[in-house]
C-alpha positions in Angstrom: 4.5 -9.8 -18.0 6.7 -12.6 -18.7 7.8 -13.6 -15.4 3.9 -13.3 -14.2 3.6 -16.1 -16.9 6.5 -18.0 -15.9 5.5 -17.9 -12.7 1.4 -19.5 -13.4 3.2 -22.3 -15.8 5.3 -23.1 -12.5 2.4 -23.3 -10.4 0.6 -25.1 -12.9 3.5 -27.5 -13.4 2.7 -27.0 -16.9 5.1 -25.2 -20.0 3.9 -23.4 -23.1 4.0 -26.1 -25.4 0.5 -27.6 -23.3 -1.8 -24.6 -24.1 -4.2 -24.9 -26.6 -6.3 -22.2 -26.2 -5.5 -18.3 -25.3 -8.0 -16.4 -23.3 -7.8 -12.9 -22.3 -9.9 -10.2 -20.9 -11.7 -7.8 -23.2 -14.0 -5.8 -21.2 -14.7 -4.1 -18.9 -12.0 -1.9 -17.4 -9.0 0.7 -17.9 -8.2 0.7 -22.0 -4.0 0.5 -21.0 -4.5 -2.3 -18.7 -6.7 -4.2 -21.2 -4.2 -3.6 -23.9 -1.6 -5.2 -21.9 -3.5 -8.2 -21.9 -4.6 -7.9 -25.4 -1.4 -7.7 -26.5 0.3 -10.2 -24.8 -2.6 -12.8 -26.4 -1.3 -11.8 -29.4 2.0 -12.4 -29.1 1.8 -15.8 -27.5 -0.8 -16.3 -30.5 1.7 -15.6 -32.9 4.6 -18.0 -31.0 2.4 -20.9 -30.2 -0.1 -20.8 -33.0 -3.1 -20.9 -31.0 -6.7 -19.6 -31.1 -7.0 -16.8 -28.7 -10.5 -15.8 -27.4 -11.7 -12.8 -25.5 -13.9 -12.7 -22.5 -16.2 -10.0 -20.6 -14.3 -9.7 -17.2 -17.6 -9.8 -15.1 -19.5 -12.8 -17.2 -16.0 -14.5 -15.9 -16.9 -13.7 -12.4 -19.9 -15.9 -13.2 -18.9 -18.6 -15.1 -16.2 -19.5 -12.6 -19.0 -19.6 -9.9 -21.2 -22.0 -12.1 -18.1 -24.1 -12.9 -16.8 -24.9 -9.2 -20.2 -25.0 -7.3 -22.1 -26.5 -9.8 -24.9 -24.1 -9.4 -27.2 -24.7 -12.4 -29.5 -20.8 -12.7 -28.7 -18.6 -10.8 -28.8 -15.3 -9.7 -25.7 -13.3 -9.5 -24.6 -11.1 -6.4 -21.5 -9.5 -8.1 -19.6 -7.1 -5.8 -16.2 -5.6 -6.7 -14.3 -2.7 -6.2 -15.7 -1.2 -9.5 -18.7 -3.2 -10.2 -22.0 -3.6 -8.4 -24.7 -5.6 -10.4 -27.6 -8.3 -9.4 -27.5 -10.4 -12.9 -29.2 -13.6 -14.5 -29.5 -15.2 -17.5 -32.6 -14.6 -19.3 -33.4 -14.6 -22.7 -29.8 -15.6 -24.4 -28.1 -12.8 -22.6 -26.6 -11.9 -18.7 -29.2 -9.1 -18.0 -28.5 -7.1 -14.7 -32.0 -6.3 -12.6 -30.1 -4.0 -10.3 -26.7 -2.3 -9.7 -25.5 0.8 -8.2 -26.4 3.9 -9.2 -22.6 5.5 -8.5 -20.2 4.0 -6.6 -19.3 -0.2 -6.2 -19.2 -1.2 -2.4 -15.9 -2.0 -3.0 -14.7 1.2 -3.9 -17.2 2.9 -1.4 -15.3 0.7 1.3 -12.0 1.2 0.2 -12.7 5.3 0.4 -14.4 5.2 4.0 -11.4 3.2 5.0 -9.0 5.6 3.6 -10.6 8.3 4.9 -10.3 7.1 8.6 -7.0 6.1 7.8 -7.0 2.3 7.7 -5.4 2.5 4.7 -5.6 -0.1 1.6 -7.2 -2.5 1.2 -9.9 -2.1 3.7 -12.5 -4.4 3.3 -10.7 -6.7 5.7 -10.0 -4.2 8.4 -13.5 -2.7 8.0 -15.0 -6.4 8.3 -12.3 -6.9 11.5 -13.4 -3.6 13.6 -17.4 -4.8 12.8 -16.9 -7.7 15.5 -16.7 -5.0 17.8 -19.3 -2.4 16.6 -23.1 -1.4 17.6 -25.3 -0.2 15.3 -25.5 3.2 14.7 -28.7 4.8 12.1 -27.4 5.2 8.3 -29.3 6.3 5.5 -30.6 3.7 3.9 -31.0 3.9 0.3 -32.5 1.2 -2.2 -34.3 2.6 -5.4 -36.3 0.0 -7.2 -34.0 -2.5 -7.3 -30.5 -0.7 -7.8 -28.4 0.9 -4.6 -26.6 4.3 -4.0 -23.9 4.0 -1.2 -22.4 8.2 -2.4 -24.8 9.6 0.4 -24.1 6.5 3.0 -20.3 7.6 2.5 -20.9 11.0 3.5 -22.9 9.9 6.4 -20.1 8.1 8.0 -17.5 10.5 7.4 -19.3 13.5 8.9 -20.0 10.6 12.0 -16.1 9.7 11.9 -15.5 13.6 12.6 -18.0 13.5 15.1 -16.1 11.0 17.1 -17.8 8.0 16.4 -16.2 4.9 17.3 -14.7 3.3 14.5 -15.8 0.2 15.3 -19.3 1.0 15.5 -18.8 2.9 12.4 -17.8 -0.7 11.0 -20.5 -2.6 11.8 -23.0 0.0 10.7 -21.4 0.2 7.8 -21.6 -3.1 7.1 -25.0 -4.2 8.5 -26.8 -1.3 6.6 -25.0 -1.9 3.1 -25.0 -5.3 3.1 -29.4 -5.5 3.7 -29.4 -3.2 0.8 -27.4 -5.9 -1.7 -29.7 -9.0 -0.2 -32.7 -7.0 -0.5 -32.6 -6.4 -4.4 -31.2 -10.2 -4.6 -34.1 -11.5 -3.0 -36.3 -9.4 -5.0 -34.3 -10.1 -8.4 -34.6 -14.4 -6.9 -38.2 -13.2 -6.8 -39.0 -11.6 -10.4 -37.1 -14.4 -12.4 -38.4 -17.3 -10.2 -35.1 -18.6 -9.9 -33.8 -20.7 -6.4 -30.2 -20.4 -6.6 -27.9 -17.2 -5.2 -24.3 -17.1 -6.8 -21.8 -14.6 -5.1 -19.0 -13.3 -6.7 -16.8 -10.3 -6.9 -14.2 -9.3 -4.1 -16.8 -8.2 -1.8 -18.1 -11.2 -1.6 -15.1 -12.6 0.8 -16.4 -10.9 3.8 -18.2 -12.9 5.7 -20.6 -11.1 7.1 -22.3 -11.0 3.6 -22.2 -14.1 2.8 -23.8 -15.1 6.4 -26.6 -12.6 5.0 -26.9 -13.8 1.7 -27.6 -17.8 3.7 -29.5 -16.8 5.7 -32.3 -15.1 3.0 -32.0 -18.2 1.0 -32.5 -19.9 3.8 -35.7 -18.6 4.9 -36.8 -18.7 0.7 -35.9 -22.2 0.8 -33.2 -21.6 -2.3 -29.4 -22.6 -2.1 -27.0 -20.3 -1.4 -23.5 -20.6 -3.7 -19.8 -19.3 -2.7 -16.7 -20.3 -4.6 -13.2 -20.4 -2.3 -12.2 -16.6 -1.7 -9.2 -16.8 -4.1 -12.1 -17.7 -6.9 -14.0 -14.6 -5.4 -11.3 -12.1 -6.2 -9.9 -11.2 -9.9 -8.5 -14.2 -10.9 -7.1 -16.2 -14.3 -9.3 -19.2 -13.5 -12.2 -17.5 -14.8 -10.6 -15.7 -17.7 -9.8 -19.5 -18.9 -12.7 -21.3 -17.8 -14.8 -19.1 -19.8 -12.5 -18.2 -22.5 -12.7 -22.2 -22.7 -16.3 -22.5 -22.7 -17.1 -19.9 -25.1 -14.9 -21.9 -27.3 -16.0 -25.2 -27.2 -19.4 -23.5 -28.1 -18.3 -22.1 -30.8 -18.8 -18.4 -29.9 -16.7 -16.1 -31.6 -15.2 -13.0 -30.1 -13.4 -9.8 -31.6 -9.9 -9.3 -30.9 -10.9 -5.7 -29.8 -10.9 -4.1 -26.1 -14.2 -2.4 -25.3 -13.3 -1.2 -21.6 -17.5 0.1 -20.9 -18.9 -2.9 -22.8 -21.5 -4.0 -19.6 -22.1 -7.2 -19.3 -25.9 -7.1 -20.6 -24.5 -6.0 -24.0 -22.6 -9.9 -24.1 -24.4 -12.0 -26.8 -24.1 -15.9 -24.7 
């Protein structure tokens, strides 16, 4: 970890001596990954004699999208490998009106894609082959307002060994999942009255989403926010801009990992 740290303060064009806060990752995630980072906020804790603050990972995602575009109350589109969720602020807390019910596109994305053997990652190849597809019928599956994507999965592998073209397997793919996410945001924009979309999450590079998620707020006369791509996927700008905010608010945080804490269960 130490040479992924000299590496930042390099970019940064910064050295240790300038930090005055320490922000880390609590939750969610794997318990030995979030150790790693607990631990190493410690120890740079105990050299530099610093406050250290812990964040939830996906009220990052968030925060980061509010901080570079500015958008005042929004609705959040978050879609990651592991997390699928349709959040707001209402009533002191990040509540999520919708997520999926088993598997984060992300993930579902990444499995199709090894399946057909595009490898990893395959968002990008999946959103590549799309420019090429037709549409082919998948199930379409939207329950109140959360999304299941298990059965889509199976779909397209039993068409993939049918002899379906990849391509149109693609843009199917992407066409039918993607309504499904803009759908429930709409609705969610809907129920809390709110004019503003915020996408964030990995997911959420893909363009064809985020043509989709302008063109609903379009037509609902709302404003449509997405941070640069590199703010979109897991990064340390949001770990710190949040970790900073929380701070100057005077919000306290344990010094504890809590790798299911969900991101409705964050006091703000």
């Amino acid at each position: 970890w130490k040479s992924v740290l000299d590496d930042a303060l390099k970019k940064a064009k910064i050295n240790l001596n300038d930090i005055d806060l320490i922000a880390f990752s609590n939750a969610p995630g794997l318990g030995p990954c979030l150790h790693v980072g607990k631990n190493v906020a410690l120890e740079l804790h105990k050299k530099l004699k610093k406050p250290v603050i812990a964040v939830n990972h996906c009220v990052s995602h968030l925060e980061i999208g509010k901080f570079l575009t500015k958008a005042k109350d929004p609705v959040l589109l978050y879609v990651s490998g592991a997390n699928t969720q349709v959040i707001a602020f209402e009533a002191g807390k990040y509540r999520i009106f919708g997520e999926t019910l088993d598997q984060g596109v992300g993930n579902f994305i990444d499995a199709f894609a090894r399946y057909t053997g595009l490898g990893f990652p395959g968002g990008p190849k999946i959103e590549a082959l799309a420019k090429n597809g037709k549409y082919l019928e998948l199930p379409y599956v939207v329950k109140g307002m959360d999304i299941s994507v298990s059965g889509i999965l199976t779909n397209l592998k039993q068409k993939f060994d049918n002899k379906n073209k990849i391509e149109d397997l693609s843009y199917s793919l992407q066409e039918t999942v993607f309504a499904m996410l803009i759908e429930v945001s709409e609705r969610a924009m809907a129920h809390c009255n709110k004019k503003e979309l915020l996408l964030g999450g990995g997911v959420a590079c893909n363009s064809r989403l985020k043509e989709m998620a302008e063109i609903m707020c379009k037509e609902r006369g709302a404003k449509c926010f997405v941070p640069e791509n590199q703010y979109l996927l897991d990064n340390g700008a949001m770990i710190a801009v949040t970790g900073k905010k929380f701070y100057d608010k005077g919000i306290k945080s344990k010094i504890e990992i809590y790798p299911y804490q969900r991101t409705d269960q964050v006091e703000i």
